[in-house]
MDTraj code that builds the backbone (N, CA, C; nanometers):
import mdtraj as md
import numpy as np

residues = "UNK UNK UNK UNK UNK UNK UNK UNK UNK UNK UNK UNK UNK UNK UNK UNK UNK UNK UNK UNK UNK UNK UNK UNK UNK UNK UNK UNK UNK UNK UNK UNK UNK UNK UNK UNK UNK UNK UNK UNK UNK UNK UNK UNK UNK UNK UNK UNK UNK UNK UNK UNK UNK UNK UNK UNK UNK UNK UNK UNK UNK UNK UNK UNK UNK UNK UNK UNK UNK UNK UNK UNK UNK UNK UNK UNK UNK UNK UNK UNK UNK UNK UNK UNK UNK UNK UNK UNK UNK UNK UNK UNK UNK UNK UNK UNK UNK UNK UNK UNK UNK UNK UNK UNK UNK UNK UNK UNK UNK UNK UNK UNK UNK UNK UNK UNK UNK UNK UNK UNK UNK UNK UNK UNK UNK UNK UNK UNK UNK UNK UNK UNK UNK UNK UNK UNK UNK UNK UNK UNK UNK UNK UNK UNK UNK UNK UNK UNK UNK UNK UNK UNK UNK UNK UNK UNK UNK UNK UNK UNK UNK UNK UNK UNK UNK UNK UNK UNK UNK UNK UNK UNK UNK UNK UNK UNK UNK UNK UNK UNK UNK UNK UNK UNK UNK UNK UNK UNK UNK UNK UNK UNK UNK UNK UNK UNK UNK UNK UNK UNK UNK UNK".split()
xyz = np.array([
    [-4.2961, -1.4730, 9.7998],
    [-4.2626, -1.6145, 9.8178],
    [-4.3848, -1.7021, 9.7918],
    [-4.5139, -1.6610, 9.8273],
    [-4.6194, -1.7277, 9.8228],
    [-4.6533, -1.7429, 9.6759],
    [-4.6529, -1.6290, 9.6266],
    [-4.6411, -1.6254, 9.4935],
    [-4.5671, -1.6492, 9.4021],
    [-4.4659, -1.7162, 9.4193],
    [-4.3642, -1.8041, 9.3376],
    [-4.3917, -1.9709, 9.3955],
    [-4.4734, -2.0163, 9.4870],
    [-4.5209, -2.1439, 9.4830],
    [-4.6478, -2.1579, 9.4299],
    [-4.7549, -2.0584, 9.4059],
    [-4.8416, -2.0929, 9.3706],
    [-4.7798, -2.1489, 9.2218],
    [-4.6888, -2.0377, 9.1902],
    [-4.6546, -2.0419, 9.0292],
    [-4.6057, -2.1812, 8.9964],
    [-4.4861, -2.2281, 9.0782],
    [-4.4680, -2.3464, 9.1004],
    [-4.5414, -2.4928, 9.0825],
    [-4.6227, -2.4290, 9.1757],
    [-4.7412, -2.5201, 9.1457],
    [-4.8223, -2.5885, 9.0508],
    [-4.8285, -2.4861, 8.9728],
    [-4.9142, -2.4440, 8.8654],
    [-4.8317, -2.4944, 8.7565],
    [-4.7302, -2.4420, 8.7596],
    [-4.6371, -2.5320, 8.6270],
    [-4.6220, -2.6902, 8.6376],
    [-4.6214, -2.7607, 8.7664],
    [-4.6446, -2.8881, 8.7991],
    [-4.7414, -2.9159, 8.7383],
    [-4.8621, -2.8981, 8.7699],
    [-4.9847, -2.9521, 8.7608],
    [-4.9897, -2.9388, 8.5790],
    [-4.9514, -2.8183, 8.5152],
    [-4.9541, -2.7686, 8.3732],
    [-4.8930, -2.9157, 8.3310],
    [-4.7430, -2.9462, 8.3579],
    [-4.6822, -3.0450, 8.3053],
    [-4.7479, -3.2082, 8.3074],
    [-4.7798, -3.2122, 8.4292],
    [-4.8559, -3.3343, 8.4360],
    [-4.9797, -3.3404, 8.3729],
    [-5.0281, -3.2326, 8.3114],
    [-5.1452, -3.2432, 8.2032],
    [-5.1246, -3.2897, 8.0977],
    [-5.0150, -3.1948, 8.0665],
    [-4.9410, -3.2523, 7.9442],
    [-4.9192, -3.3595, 7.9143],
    [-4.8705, -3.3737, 7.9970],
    [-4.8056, -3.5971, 7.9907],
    [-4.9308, -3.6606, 7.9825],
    [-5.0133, -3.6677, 8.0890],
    [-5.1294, -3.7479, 8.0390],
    [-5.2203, -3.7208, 7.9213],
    [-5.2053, -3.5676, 7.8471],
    [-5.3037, -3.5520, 7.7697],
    [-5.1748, -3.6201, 7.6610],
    [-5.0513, -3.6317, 7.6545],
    [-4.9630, -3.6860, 7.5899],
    [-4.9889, -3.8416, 7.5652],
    [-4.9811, -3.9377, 7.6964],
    [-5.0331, -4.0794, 7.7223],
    [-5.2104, -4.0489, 7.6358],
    [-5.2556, -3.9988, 7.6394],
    [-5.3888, -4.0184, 7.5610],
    [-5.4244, -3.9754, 7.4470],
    [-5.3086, -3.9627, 7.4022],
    [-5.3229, -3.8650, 7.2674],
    [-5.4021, -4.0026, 7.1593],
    [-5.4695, -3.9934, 7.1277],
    [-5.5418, -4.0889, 7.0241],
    [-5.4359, -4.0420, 6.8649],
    [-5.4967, -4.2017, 6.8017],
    [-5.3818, -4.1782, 6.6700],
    [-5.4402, -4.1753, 6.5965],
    [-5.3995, -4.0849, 6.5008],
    [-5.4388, -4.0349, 6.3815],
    [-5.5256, -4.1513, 6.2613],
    [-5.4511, -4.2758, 6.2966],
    [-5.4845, -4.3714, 6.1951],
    [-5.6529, -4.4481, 6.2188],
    [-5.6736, -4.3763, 6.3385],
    [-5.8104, -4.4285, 6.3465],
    [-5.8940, -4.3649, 6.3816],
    [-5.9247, -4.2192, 6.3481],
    [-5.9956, -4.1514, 6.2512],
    [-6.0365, -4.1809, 6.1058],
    [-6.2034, -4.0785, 6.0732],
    [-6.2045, -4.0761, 5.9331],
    [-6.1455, -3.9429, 5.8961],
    [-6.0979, -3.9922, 5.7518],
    [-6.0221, -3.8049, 5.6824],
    [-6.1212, -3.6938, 5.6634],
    [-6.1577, -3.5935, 5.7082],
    [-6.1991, -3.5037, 5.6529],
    [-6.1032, -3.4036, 5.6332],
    [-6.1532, -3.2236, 5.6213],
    [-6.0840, -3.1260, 5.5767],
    [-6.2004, -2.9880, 5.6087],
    [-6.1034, -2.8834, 5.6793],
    [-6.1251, -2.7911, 5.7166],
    [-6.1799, -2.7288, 5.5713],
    [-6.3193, -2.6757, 5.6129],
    [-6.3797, -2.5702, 5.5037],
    [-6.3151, -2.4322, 5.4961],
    [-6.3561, -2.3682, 5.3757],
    [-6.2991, -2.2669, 5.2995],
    [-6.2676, -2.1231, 5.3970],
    [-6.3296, -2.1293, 5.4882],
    [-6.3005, -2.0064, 5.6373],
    [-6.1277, -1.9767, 5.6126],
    [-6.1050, -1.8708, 5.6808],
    [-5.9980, -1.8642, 5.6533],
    [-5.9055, -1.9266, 5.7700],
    [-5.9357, -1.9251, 5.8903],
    [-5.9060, -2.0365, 5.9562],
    [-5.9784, -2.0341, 6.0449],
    [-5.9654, -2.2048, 6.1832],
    [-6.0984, -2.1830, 6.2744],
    [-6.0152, -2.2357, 6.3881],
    [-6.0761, -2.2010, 6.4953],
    [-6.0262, -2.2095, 6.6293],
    [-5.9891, -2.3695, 6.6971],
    [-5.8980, -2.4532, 6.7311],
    [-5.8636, -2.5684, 6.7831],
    [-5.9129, -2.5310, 6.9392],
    [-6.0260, -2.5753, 7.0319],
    [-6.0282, -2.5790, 7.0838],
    [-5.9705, -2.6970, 7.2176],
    [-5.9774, -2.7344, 7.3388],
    [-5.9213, -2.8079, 7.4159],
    [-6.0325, -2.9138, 7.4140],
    [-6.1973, -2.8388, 7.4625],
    [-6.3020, -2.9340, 7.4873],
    [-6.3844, -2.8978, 7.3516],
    [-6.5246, -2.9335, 7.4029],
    [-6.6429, -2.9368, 7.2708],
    [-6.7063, -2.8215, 7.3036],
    [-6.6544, -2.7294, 7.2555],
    [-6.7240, -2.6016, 7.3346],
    [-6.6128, -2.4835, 7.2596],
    [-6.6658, -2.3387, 7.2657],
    [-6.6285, -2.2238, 7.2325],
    [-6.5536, -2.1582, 7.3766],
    [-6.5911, -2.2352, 7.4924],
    [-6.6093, -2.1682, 7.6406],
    [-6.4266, -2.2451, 7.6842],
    [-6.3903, -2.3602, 7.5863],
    [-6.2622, -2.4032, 7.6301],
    [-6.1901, -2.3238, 7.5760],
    [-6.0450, -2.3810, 7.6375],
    [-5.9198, -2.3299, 7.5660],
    [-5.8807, -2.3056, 7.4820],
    [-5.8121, -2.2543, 7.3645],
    [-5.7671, -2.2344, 7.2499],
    [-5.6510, -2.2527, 7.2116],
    [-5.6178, -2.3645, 7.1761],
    [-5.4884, -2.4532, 7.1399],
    [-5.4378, -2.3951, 7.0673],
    [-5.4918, -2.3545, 6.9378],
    [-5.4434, -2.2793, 6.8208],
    [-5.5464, -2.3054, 6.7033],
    [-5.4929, -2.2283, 6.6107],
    [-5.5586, -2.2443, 6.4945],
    [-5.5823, -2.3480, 6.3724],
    [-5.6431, -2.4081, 6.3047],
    [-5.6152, -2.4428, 6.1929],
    [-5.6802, -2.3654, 6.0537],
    [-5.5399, -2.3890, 5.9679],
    [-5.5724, -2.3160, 5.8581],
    [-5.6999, -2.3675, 5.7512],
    [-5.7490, -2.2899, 5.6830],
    [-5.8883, -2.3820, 5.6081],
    [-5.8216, -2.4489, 5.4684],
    [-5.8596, -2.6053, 5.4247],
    [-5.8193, -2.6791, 5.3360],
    [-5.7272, -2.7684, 5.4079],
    [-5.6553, -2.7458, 5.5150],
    [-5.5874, -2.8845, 5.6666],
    [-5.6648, -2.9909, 5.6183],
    [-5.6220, -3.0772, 5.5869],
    [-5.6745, -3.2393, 5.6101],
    [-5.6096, -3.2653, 5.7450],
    [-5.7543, -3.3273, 5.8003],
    [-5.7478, -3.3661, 5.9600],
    [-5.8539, -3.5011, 5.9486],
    [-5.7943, -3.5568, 6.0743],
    [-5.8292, -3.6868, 6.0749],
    [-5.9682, -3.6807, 6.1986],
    [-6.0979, -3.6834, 6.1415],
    [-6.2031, -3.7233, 6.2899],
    [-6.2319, -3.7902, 6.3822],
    [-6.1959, -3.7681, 6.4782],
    [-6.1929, -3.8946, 6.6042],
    [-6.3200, -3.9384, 6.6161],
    [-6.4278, -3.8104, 6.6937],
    [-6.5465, -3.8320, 6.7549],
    [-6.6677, -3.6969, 6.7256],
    [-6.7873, -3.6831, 6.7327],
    [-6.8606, -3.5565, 6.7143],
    [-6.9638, -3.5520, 6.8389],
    [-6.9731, -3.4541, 6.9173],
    [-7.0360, -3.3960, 7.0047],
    [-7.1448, -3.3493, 6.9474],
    [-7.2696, -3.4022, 6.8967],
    [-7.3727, -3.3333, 6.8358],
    [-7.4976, -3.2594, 6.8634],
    [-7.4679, -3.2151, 7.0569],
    [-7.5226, -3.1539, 7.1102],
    [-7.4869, -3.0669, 7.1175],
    [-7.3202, -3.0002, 7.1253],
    [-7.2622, -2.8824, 7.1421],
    [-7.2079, -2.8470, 6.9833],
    [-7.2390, -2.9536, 6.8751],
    [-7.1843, -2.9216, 6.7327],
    [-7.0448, -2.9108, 6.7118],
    [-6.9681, -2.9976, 6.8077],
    [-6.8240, -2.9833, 6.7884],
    [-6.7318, -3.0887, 6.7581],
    [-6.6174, -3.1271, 6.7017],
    [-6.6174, -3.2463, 6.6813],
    [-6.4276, -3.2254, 6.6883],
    [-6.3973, -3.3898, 6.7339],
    [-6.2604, -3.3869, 6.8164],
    [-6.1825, -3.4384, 6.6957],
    [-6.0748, -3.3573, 6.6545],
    [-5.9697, -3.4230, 6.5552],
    [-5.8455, -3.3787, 6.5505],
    [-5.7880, -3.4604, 6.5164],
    [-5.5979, -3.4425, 6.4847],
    [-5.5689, -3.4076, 6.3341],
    [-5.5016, -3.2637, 6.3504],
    [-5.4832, -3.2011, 6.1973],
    [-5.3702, -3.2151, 6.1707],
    [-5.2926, -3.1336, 6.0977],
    [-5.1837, -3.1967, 6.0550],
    [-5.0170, -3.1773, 6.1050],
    [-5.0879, -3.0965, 6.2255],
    [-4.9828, -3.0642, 6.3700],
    [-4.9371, -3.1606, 6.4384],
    [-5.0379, -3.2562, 6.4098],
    [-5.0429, -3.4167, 6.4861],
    [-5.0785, -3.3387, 6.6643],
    [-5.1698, -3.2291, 6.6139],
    [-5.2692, -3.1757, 6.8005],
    [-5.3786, -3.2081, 6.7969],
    [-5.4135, -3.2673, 6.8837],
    [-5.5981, -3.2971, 6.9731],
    [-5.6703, -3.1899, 6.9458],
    [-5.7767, -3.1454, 6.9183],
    [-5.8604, -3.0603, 7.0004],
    [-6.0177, -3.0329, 6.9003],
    [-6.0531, -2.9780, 6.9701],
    [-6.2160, -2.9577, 6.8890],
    [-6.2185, -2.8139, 6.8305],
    [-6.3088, -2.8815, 6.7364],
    [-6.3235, -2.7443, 6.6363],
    [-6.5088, -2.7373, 6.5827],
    [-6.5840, -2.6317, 6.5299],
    [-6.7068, -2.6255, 6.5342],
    [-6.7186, -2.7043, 6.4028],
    [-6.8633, -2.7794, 6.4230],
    [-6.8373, -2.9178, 6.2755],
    [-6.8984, -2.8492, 6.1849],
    [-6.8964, -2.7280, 6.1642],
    [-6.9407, -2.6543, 6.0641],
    [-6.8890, -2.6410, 5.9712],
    [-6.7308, -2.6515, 6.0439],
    [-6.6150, -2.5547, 5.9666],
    [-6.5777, -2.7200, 5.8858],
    [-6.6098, -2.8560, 5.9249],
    [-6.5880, -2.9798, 5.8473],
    [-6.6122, -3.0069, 5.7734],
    [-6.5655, -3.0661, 5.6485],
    [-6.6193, -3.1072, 5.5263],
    [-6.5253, -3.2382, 5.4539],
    [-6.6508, -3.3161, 5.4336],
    [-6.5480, -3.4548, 5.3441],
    [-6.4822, -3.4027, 5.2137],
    [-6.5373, -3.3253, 5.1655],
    [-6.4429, -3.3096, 5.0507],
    [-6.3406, -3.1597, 5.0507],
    [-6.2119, -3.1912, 4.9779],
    [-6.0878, -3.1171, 4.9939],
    [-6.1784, -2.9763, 4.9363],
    [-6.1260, -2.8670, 5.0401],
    [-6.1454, -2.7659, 5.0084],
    [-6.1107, -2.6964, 4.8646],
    [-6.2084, -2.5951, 4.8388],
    [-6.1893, -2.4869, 4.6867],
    [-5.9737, -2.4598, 4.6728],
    [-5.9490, -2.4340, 4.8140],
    [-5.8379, -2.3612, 4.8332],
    [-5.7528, -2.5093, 4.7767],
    [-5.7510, -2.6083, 4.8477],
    [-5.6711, -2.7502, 4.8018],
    [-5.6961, -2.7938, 4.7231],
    [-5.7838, -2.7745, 4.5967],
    [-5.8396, -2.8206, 4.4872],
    [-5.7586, -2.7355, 4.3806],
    [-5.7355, -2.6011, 4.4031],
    [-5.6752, -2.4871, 4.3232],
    [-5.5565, -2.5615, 4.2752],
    [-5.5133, -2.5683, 4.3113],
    [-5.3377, -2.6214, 4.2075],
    [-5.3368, -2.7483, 4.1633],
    [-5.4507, -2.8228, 4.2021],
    [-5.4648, -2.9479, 4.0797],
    [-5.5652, -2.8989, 4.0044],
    [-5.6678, -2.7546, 3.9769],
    [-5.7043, -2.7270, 3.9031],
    [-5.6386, -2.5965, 3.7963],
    [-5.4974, -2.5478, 3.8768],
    [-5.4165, -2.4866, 3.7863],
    [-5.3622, -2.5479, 3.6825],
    [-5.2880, -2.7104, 3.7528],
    [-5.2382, -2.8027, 3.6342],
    [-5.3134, -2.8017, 3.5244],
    [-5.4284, -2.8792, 3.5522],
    [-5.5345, -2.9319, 3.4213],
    [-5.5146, -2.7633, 3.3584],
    [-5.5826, -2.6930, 3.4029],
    [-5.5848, -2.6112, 3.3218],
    [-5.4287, -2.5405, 3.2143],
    [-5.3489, -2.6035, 3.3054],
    [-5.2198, -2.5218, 3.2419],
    [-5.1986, -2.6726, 3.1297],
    [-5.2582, -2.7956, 3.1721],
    [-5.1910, -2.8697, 3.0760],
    [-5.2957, -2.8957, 2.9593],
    [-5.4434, -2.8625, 2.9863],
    [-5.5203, -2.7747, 2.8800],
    [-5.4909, -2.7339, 2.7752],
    [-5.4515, -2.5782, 2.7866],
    [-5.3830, -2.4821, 2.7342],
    [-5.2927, -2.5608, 2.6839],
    [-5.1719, -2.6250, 2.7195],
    [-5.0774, -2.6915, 2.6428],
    [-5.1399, -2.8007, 2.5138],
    [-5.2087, -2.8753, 2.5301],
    [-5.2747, -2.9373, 2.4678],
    [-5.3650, -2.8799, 2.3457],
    [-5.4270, -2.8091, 2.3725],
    [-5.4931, -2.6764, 2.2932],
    [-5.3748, -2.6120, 2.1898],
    [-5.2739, -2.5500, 2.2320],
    [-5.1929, -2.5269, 2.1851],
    [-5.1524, -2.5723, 2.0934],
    [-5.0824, -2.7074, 2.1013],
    [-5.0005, -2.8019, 2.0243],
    [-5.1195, -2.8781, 1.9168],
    [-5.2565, -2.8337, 1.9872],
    [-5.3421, -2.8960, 1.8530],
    [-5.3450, -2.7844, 1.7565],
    [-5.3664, -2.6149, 1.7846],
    [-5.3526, -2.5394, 1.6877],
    [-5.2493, -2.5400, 1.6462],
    [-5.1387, -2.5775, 1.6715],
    [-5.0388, -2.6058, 1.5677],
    [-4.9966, -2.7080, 1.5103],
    [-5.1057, -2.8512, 1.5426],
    [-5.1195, -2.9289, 1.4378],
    [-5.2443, -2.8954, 1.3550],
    [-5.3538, -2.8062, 1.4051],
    [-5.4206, -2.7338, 1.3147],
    [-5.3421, -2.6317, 1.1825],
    [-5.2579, -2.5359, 1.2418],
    [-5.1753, -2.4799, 1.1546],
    [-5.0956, -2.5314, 1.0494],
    [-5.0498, -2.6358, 1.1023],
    [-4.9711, -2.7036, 0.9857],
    [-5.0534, -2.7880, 0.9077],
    [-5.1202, -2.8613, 0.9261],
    [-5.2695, -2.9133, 0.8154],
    [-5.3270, -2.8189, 0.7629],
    [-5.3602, -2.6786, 0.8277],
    [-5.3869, -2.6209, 0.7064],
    [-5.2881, -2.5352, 0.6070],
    [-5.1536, -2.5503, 0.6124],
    [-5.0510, -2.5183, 0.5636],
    [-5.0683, -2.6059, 0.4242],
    [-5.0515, -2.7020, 0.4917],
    [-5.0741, -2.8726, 0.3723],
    [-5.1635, -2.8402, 0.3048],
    [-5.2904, -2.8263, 0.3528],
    [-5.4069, -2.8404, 0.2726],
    [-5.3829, -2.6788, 0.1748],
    [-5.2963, -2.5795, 0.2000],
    [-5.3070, -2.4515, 0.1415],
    [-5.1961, -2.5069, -0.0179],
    [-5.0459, -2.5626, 0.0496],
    [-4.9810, -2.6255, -0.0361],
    [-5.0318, -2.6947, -0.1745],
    [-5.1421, -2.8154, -0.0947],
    [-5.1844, -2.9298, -0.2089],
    [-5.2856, -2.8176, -0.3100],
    [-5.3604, -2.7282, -0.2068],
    [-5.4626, -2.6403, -0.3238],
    [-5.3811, -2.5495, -0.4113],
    [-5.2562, -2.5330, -0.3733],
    [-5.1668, -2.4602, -0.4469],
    [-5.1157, -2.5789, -0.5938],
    [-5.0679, -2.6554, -0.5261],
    [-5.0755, -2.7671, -0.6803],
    [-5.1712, -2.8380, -0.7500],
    [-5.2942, -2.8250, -0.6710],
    [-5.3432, -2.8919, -0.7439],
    [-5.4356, -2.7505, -0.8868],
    [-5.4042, -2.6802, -0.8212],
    [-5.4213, -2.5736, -0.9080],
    [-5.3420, -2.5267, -1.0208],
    [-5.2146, -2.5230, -1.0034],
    [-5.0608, -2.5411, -1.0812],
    [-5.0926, -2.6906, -1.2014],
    [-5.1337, -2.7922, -1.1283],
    [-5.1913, -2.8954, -1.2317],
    [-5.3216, -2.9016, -1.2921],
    [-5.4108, -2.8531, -1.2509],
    [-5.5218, -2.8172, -1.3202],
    [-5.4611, -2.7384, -1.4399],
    [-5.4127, -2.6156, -1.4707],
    [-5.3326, -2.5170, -1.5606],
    [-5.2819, -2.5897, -1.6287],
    [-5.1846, -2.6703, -1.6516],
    [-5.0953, -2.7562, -1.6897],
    [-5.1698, -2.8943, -1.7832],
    [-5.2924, -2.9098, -1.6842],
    [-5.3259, -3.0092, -1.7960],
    [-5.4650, -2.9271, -1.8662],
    [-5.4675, -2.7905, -1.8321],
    [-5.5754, -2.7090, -1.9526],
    [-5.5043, -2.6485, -2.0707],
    [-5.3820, -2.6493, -2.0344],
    [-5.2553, -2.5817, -2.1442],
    [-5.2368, -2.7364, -2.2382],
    [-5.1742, -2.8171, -2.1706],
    [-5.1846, -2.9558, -2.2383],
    [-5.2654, -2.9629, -2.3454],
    [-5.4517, -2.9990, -2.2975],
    [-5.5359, -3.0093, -2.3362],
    [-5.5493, -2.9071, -2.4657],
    [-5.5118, -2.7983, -2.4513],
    [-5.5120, -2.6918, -2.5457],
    [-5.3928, -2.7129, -2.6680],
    [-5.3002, -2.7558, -2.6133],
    [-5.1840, -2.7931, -2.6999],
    [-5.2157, -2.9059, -2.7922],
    [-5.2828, -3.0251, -2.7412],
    [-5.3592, -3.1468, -2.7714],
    [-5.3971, -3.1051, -2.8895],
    [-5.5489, -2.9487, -2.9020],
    [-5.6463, -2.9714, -2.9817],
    [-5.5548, -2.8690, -3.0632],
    [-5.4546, -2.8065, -3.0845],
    [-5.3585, -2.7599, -3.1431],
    [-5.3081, -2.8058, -3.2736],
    [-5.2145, -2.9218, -3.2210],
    [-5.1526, -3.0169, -3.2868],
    [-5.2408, -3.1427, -3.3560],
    [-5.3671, -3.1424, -3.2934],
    [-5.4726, -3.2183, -3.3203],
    [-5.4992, -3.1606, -3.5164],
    [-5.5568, -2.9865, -3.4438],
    [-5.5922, -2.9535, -3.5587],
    [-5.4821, -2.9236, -3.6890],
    [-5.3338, -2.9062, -3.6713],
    [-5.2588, -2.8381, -3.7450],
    [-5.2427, -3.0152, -3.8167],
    [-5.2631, -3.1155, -3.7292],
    [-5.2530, -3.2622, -3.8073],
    [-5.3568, -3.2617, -3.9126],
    [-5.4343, -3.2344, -3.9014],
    [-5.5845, -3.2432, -3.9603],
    [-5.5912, -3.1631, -4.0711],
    [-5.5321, -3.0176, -4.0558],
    [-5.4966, -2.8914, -4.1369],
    [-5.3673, -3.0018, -4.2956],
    [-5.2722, -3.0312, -4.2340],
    [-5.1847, -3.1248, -4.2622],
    [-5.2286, -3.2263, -4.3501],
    [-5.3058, -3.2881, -4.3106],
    [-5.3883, -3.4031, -4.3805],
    [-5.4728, -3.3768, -4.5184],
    [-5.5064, -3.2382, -4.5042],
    [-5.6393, -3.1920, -4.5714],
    [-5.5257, -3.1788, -4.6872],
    [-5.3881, -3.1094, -4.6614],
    [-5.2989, -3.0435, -4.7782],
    [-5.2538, -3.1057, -4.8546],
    [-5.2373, -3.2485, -4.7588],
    [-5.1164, -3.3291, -4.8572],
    [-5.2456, -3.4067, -4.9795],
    [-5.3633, -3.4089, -4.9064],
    [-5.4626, -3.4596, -4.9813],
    [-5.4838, -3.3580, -5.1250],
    [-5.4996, -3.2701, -5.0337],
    [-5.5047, -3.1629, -5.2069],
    [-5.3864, -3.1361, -5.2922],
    [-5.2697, -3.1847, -5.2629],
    [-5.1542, -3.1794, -5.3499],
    [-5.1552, -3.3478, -5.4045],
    [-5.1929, -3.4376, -5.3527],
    [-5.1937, -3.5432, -5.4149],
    [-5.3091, -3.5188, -5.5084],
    [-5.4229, -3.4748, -5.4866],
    [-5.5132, -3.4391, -5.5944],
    [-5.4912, -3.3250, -5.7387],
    [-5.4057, -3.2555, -5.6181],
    [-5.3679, -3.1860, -5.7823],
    [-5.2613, -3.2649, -5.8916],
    [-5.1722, -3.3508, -5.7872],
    [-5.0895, -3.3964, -5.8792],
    [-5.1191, -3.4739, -5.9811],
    [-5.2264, -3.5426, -5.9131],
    [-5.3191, -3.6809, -5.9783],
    [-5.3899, -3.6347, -6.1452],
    [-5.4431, -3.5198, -6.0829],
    [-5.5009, -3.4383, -6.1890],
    [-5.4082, -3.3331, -6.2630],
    [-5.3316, -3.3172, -6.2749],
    [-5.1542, -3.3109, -6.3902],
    [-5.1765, -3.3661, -6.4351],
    [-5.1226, -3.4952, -6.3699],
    [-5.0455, -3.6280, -6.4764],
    [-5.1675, -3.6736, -6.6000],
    [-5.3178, -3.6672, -6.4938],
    [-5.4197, -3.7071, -6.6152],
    [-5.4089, -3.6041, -6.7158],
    [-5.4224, -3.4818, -6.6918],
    [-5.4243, -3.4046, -6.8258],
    [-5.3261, -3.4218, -6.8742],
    [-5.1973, -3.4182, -6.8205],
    [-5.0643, -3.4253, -6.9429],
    [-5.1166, -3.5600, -7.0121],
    [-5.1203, -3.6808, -6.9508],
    [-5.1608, -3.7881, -6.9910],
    [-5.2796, -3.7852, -7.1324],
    [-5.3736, -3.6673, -7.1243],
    [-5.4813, -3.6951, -7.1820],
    [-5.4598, -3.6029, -7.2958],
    [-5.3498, -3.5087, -7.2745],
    [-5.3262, -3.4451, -7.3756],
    [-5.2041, -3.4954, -7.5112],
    [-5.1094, -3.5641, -7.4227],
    [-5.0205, -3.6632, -7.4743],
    [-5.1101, -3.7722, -7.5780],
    [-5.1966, -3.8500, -7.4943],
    [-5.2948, -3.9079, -7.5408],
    [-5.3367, -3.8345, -7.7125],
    [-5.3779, -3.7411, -7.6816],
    [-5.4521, -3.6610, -7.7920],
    [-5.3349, -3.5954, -7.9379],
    [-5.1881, -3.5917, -7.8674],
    [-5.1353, -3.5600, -7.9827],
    [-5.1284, -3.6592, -8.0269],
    [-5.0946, -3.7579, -7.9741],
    [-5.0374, -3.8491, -8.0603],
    [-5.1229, -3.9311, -8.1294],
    [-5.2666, -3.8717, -8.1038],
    [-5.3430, -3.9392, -8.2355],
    [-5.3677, -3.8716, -8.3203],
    [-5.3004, -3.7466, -8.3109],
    [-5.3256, -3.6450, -8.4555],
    [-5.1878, -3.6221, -8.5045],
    [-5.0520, -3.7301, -8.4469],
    [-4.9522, -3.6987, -8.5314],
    [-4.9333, -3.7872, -8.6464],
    [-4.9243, -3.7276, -8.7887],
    [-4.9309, -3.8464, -8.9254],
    [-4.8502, -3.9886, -8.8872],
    [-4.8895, -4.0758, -8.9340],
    [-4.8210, -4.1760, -8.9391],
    [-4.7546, -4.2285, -9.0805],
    [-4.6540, -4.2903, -9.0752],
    [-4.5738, -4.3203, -9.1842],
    [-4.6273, -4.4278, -9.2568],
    [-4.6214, -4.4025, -9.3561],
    [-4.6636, -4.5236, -9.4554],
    [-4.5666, -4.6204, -9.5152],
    [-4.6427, -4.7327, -9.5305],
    [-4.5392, -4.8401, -9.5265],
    [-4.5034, -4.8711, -9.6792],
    [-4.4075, -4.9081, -9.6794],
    [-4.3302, -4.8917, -9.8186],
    [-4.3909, -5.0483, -9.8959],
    [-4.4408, -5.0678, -9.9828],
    [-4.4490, -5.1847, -10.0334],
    [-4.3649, -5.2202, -10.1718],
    [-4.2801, -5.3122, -10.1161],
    [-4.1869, -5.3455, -10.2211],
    [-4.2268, -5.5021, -10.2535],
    [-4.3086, -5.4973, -10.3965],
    [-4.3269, -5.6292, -10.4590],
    [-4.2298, -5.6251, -10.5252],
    [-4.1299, -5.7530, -10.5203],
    [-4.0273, -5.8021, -10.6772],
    [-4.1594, -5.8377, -10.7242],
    [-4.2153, -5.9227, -10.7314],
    [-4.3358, -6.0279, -10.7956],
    [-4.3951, -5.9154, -10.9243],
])
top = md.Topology()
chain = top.add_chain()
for i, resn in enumerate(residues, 1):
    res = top.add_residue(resn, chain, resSeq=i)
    for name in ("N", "CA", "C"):
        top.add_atom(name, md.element.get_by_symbol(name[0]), res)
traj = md.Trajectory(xyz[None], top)
């Protein structure tokens, strides 16, 4: 019996802690932000001390809000993201977001990196597709105008060949007609001529 009032008791007094540590709960909004370091987690104590209670844990990378720092016992009072009171060693504190809370905004970049990277080697790939294409024609036209060019001095020369012939058939012809001419010429000054009849009545 004695021992079910102490117990009694004891749960009274437990509850009425509660409530007032409830009525005093300080608010979050007037704290500064920090964040539990990379540990894997660290102890929520009640007071500024290792020797208090142990509320529970917080995990490391928690953004928690700093109330106050005990810088004789190195402990410092804040509300994590349990929305619970209690002290933790200011060792384990740090202003900037932990390695662990940094990881998946450094998975993104990196995954949207890689994407980026990506989509440039395959605007790399396809420019040099293009550039393989244009060296493909412009090679196809290089050929085309060395065949040309060749055809050019072809027809160039078979004109020229052409020119030279009709010249030497006009020369030979030229030189015919003079000899027939010069031979014509020549009979007909060695063919007799007729003599003219002279008829005097007188």
């Amino acid at each position: 019996m004695r021992k079910q009032i102490v117990f009694l008791f004891l749960c009274i007094a437990s509850s009425l802690l509660s409530v007032q540590s409830l009525a005093q709960e300080p608010n979050d909004s007037e704290g500064e932000i920090r964040y539990i370091s990379d540990d894997l987690f660290t102890y929520l104590h009640a007071g500024p001390g290792r020797n208090f209670r142990i509320l529970g844990t917080v995990v490391a990378g928690t953004r928690i809000t700093l109330l106050q720092e005990d810088t004789e016992k190195n402990f410092v009072e804040i509300i994590d993201d349990k929305q619970r009171t209690g002290w933790v060693d200011a060792q384990f504190i740090s202003a900037s977001k932990s390695d662990r809370a940094l990881v998946p905004g450094l998975k993104l970049q990196v995954e949207e990196t890689e994407k980026a990277i990506n989509q440039q080697r395959e605007s790399n790939d396809l420019l040099n597709q293009q550039i393989a294409d244009l060296t493909s024609q412009n090679t196809n036209l290089k050929k085309k105008l060395s065949d040309a060019e060749k055809e050019n001095v072809k027809i160039t020369q078979t004109l020229a060949d052409y020119d030279q012939t009709a010249q030497m058939e006009w020369f030979t012809r030229g030189g015919i007609v003079a000899v027939i001419s010069l031979l014509l010429g020549i009979i007909l000054t060695y063919l007799p001529k007729k003599r003219r009849r002279n008829d005097n009545w007188m």
